[in-house]
N, CA, C and O of each residue as an XYZ file, in Angstrom:
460
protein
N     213.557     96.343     52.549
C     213.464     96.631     51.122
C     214.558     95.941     50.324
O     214.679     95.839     49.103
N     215.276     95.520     51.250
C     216.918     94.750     50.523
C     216.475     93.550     49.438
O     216.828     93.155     48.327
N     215.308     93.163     50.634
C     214.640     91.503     50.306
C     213.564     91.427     48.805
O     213.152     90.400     48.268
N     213.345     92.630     48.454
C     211.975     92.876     47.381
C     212.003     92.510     46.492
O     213.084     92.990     46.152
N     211.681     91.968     45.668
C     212.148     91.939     43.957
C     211.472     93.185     43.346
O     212.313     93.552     42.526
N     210.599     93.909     43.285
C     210.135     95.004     43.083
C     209.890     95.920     43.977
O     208.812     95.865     44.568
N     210.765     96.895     44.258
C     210.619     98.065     45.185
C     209.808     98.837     44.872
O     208.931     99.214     45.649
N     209.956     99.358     43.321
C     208.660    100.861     43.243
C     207.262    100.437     43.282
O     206.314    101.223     43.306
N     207.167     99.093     43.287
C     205.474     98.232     43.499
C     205.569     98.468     45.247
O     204.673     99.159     45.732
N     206.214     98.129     45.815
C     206.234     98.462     47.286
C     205.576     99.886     47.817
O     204.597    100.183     48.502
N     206.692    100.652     47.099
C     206.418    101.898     47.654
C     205.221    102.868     47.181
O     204.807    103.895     47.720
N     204.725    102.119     45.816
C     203.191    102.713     45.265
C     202.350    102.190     46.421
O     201.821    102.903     47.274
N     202.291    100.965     46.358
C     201.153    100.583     47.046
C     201.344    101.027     48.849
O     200.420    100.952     49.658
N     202.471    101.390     49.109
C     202.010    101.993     50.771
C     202.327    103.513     50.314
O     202.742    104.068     51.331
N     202.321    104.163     49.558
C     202.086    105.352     49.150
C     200.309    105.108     48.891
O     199.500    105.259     49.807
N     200.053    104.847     47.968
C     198.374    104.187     48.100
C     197.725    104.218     49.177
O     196.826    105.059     49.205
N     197.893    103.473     50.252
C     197.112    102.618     51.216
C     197.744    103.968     52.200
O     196.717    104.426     52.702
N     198.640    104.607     52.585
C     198.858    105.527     53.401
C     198.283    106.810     53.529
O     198.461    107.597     52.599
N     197.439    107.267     54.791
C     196.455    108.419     55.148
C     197.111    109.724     54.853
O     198.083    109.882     55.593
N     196.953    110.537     54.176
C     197.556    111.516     53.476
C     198.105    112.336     55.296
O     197.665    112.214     56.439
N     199.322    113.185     54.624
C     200.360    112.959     56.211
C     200.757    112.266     56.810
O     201.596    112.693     57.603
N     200.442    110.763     56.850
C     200.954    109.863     56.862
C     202.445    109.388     57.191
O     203.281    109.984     56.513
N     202.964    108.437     58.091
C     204.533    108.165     57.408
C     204.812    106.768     57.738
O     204.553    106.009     58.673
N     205.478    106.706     56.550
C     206.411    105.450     56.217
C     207.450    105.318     57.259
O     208.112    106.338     57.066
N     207.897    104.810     58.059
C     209.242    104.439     58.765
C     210.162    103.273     58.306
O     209.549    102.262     57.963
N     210.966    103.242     58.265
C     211.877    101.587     58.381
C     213.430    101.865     58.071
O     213.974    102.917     57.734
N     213.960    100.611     58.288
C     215.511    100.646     57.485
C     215.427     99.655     56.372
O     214.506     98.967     55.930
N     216.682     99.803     56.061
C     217.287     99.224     55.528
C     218.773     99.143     54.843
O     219.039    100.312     54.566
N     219.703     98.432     54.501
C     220.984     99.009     54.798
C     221.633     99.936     53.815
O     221.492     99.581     52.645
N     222.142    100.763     53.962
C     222.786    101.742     52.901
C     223.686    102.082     53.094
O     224.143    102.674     54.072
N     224.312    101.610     51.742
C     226.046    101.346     51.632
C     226.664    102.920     51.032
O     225.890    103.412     50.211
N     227.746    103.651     51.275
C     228.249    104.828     51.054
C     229.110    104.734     49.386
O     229.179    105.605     48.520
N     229.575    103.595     49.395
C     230.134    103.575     47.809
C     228.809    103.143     46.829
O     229.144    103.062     45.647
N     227.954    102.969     46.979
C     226.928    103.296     45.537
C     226.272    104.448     45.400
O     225.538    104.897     46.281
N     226.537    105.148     44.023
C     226.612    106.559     43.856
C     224.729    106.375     43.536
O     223.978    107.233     44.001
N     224.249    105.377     42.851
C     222.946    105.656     42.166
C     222.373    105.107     43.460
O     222.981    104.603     44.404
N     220.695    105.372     43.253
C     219.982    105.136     44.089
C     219.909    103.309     44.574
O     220.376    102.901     45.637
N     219.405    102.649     43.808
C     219.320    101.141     43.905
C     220.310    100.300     42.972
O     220.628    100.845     41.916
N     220.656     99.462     43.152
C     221.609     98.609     42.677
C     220.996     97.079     42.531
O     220.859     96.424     43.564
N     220.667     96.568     41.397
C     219.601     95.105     41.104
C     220.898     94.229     41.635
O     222.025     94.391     41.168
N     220.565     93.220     42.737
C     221.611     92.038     42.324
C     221.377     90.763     41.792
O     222.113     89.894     41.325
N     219.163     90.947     42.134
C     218.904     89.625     41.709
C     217.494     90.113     41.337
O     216.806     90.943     41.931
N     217.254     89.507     40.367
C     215.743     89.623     39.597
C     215.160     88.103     39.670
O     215.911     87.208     40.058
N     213.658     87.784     39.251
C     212.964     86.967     38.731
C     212.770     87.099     36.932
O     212.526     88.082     36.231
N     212.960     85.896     36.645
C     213.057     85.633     35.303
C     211.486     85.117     34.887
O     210.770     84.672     35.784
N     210.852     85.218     33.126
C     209.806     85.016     32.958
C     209.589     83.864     33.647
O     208.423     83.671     33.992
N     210.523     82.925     33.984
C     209.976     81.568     34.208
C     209.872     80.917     35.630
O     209.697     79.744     35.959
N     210.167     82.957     36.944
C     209.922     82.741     37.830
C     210.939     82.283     38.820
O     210.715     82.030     40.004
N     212.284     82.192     38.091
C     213.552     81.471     38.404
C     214.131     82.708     38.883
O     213.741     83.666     38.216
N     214.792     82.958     39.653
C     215.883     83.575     40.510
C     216.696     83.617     39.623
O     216.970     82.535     39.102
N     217.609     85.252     38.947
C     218.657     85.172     38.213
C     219.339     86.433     39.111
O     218.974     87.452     39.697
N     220.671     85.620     38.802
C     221.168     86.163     39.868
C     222.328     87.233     39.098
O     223.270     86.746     38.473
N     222.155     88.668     39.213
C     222.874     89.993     38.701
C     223.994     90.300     39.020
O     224.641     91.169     38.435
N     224.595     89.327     40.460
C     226.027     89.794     40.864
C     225.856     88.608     41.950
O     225.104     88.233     42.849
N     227.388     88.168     41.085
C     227.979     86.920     42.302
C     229.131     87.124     42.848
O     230.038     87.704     42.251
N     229.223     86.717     43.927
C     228.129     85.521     44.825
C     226.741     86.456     45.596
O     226.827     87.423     46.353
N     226.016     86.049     45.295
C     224.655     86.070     46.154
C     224.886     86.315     47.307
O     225.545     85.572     48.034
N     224.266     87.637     47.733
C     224.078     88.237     49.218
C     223.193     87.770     49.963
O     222.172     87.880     49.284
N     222.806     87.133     51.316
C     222.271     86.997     52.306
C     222.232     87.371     53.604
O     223.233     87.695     54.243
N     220.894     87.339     54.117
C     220.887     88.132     55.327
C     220.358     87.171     56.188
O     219.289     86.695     55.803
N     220.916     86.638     57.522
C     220.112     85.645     58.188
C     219.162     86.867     59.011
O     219.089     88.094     59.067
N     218.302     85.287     59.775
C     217.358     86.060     60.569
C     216.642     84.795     61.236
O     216.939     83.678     60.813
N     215.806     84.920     62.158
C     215.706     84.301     63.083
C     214.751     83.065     62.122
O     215.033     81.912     62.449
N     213.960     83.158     61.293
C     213.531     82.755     60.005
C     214.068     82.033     58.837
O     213.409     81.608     57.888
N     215.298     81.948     59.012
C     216.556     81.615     57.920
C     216.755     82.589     57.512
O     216.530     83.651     58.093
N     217.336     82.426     56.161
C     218.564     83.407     55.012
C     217.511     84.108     53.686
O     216.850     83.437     52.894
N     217.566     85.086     53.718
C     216.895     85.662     52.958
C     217.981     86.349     51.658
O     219.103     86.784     51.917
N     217.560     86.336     50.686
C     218.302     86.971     49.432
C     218.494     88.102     49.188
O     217.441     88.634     48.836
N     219.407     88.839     49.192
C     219.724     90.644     48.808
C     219.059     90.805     47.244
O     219.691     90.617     46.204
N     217.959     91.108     47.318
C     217.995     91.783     45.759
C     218.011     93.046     45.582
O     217.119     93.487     44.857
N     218.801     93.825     46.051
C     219.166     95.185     46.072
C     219.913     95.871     47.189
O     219.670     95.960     48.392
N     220.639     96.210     46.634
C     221.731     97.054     47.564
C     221.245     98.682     46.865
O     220.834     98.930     45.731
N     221.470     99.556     47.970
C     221.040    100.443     48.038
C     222.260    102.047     48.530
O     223.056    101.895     49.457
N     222.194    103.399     47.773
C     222.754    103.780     48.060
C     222.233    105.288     49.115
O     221.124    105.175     49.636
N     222.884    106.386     49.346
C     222.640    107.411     49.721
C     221.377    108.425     49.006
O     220.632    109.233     49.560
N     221.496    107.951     47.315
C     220.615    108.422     46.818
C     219.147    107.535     46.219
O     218.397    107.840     45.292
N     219.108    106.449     47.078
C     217.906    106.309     47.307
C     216.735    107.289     47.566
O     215.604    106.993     47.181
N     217.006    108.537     48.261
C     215.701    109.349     48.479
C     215.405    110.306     47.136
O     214.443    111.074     47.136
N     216.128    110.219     46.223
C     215.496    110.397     44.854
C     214.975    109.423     44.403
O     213.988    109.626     43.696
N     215.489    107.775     44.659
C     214.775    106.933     44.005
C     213.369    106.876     44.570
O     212.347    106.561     43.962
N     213.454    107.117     45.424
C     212.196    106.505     46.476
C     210.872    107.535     46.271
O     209.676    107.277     46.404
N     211.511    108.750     45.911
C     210.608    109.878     45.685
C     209.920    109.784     44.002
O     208.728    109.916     43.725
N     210.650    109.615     43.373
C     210.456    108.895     41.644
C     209.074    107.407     41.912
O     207.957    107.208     41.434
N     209.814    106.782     42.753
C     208.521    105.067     42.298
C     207.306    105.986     42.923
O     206.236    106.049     42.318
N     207.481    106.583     43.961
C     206.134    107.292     44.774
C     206.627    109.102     45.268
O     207.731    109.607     45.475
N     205.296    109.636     45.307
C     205.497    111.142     45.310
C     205.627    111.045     46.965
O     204.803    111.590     47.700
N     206.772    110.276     47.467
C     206.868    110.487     48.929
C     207.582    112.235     49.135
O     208.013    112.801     48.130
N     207.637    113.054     50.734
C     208.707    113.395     50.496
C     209.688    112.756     51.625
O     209.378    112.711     52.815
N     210.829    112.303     51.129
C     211.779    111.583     51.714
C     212.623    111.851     52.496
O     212.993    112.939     52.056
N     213.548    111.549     53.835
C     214.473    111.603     55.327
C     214.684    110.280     54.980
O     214.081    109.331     54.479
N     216.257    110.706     55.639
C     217.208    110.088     55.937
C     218.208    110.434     57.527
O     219.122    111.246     57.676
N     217.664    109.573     58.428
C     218.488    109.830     59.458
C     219.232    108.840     59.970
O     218.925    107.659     60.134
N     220.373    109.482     60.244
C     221.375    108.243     60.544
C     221.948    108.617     61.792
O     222.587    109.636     62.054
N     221.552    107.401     62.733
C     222.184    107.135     64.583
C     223.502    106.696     65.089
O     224.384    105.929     64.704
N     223.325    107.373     65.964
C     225.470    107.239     66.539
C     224.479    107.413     67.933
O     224.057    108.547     68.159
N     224.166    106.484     68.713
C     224.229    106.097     70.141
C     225.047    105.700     71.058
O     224.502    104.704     71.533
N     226.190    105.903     71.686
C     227.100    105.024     72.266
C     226.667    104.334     73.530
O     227.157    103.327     74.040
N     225.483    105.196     74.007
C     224.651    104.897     75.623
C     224.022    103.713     75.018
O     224.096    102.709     75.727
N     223.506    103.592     74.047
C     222.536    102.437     73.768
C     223.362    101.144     72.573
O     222.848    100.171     72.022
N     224.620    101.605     72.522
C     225.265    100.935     71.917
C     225.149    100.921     70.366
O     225.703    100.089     69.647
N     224.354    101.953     69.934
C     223.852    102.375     68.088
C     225.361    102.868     67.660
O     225.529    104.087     67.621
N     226.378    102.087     67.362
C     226.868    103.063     66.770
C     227.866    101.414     65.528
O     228.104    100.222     65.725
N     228.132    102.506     64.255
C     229.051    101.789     63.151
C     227.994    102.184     62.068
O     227.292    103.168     62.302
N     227.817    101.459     60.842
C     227.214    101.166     59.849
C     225.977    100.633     59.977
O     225.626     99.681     60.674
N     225.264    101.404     59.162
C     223.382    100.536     58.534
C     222.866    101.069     59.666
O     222.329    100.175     60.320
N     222.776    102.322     60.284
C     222.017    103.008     61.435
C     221.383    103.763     60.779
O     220.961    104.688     61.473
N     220.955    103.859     59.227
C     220.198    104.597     59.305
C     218.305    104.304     59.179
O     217.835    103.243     58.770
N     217.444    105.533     59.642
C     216.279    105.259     59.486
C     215.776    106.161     57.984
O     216.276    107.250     57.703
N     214.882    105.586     57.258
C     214.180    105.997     56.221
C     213.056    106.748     56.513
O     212.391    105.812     56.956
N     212.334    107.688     56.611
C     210.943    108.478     56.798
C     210.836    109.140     55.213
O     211.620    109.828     54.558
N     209.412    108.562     54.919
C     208.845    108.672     54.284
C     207.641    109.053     54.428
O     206.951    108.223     55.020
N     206.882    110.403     53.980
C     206.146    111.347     54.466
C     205.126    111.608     52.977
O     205.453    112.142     51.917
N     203.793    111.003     53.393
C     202.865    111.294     51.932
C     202.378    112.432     52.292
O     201.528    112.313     53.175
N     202.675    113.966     51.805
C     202.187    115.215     51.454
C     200.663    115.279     51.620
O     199.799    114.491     51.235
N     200.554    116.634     52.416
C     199.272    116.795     52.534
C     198.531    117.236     51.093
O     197.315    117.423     51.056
């Protein structure tokens, strides 16, 4: 969700397309010093151009190349997330030491469309 330029279009449409009881799973990283839910760092402009909300520009490699942060995200994401779509929203966060899960960005998102 880091990568989106529009998140609450995301989360309508698999709120949409998802079998009532249903759930959403995934991560994505969530930082402890942002108090609000989402944080813009980069938008699309009318003319389709990349403008960029906070420099320098965040990237994430991947086996694919470097992908662009357009949003950093905080703890209270599960109000945001519940606002773009009537999810109800979890937050669980892993400390594995057997499997080696442990530091920052362990957490998982569940997202649950109401019966």
């Amino acid at each position: 969700m880091e990568h989106v330029f529009q998140p609450a279009k995301v989360y309508q449409e698999i709120y949409r397309t998802l079998a009532t009881g249903g759930y959403y799973i995934h991560t994505f990283p969530i930082k402890k010093a942002i108090v609000d839910g989402a944080m813009p760092r980069a938008a699309l402009g009318a003319d389709g151009k990349v403008k960029f909300l906070v420099e320098p520009p965040e990237y994430h490699g991947s086996p694919f190349g470097e992908s662009l942060v357009t949003y950093d995200y905080g703890y209270d994401v599960t109000r945001q997330i519940s606002e773009w779509a009537p999810f109800d929203v979890r937050i669980s966060r892993f400390w594995d030491k057997h499997h080696g899960i442990i530091g920052e960005f362990t957490e998982v998102i569940v997202c649950r469309k109401p019966q």
